[in-house]
C-alpha positions as CSV (number, residue, x, y, z in Angstrom):
1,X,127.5,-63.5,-21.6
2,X,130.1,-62.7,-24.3
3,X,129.2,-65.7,-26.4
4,X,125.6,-64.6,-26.1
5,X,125.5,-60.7,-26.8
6,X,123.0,-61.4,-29.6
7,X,120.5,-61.9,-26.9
8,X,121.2,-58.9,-25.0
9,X,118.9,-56.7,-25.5
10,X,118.0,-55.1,-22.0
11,X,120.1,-51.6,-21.2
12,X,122.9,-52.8,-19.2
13,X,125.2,-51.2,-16.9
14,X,128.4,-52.8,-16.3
15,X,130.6,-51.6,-13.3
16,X,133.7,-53.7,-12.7
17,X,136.4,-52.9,-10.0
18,X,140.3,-52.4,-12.0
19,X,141.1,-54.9,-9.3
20,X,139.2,-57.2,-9.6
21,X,140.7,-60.8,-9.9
22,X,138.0,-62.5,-9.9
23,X,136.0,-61.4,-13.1
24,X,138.9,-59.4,-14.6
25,X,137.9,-55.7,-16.2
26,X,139.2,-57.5,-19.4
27,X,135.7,-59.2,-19.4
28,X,133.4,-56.5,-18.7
29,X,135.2,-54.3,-21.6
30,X,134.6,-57.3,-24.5
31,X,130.6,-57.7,-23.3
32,X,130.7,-53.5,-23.6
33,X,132.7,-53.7,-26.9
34,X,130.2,-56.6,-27.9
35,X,127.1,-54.6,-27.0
36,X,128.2,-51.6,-28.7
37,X,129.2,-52.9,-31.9
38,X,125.6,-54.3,-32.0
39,X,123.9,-51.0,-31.0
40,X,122.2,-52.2,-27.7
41,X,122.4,-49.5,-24.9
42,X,125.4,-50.7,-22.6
43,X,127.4,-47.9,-20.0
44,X,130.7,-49.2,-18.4
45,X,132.0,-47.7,-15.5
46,X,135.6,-48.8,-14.1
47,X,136.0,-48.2,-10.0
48,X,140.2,-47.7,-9.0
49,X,141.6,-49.8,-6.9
50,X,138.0,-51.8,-6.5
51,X,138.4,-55.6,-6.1
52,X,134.9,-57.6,-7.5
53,X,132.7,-56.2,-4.6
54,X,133.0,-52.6,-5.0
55,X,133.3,-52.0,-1.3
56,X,136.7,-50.3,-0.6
57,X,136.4,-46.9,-0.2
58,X,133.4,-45.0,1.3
59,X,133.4,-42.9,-1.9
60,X,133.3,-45.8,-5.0
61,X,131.0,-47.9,-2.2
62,X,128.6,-45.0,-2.0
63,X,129.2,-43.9,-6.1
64,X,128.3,-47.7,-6.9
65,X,125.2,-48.0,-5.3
66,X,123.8,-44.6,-6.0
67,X,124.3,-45.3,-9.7
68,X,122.8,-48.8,-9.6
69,X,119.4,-46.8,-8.0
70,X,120.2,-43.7,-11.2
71,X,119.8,-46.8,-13.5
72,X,116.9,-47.9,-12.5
73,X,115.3,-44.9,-12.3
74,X,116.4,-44.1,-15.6
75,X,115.1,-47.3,-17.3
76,X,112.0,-48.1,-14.9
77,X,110.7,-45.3,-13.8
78,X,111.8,-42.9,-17.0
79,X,113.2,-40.6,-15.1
80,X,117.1,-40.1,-15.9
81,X,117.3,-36.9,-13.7
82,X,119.9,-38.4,-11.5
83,X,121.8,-40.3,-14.2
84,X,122.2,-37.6,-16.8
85,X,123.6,-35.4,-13.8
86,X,125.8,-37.5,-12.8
87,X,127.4,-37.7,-16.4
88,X,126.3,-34.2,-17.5
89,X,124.2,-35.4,-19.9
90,X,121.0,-33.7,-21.5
């Protein structure tokens, strides 16, 4: 996808375990660096001790998934309620 950020032009969210050896974070911070130099709506979030399925603890389990359904909410169904309290946004 890094190669190809040009074509990006769908809102993104990129949430990447800082264990992950699989796809290491490395990766998911150039596409977000990528994306943001060229303006296009990209939010990164990095889970602790997460390996690539986000499914260690109860708490980044259950914060991953309820911020997958905040993100679709907040781009198809235009409501960001959930999302912008999550981050304290307005």
């Amino acid at each position: 996808p890094l190669f190809r950020a040009d074509k990006i032009h769908t809102p993104l969210l990129l949430l990447h375990g800082d264990a992950d050896s699989n796809v290491t974070p490395g990766e998911s911070e150039q596409l977000f660096t990528a994306l943001s130099v060229l303006d296009r709506t990209v939010e990164m979030v990095i889970f602790p001790n997460e390996d690539h399925g986000i499914s260690g603890s109860w708490e980044n389990r259950a914060g991953h998934r309820t911020m997958l359904l905040e993100w679709f909410d907040r781009w198809l169904k235009d409501d960001s309620t959930g999302w912008n309290l999550r981050w304290n946004e307005e």
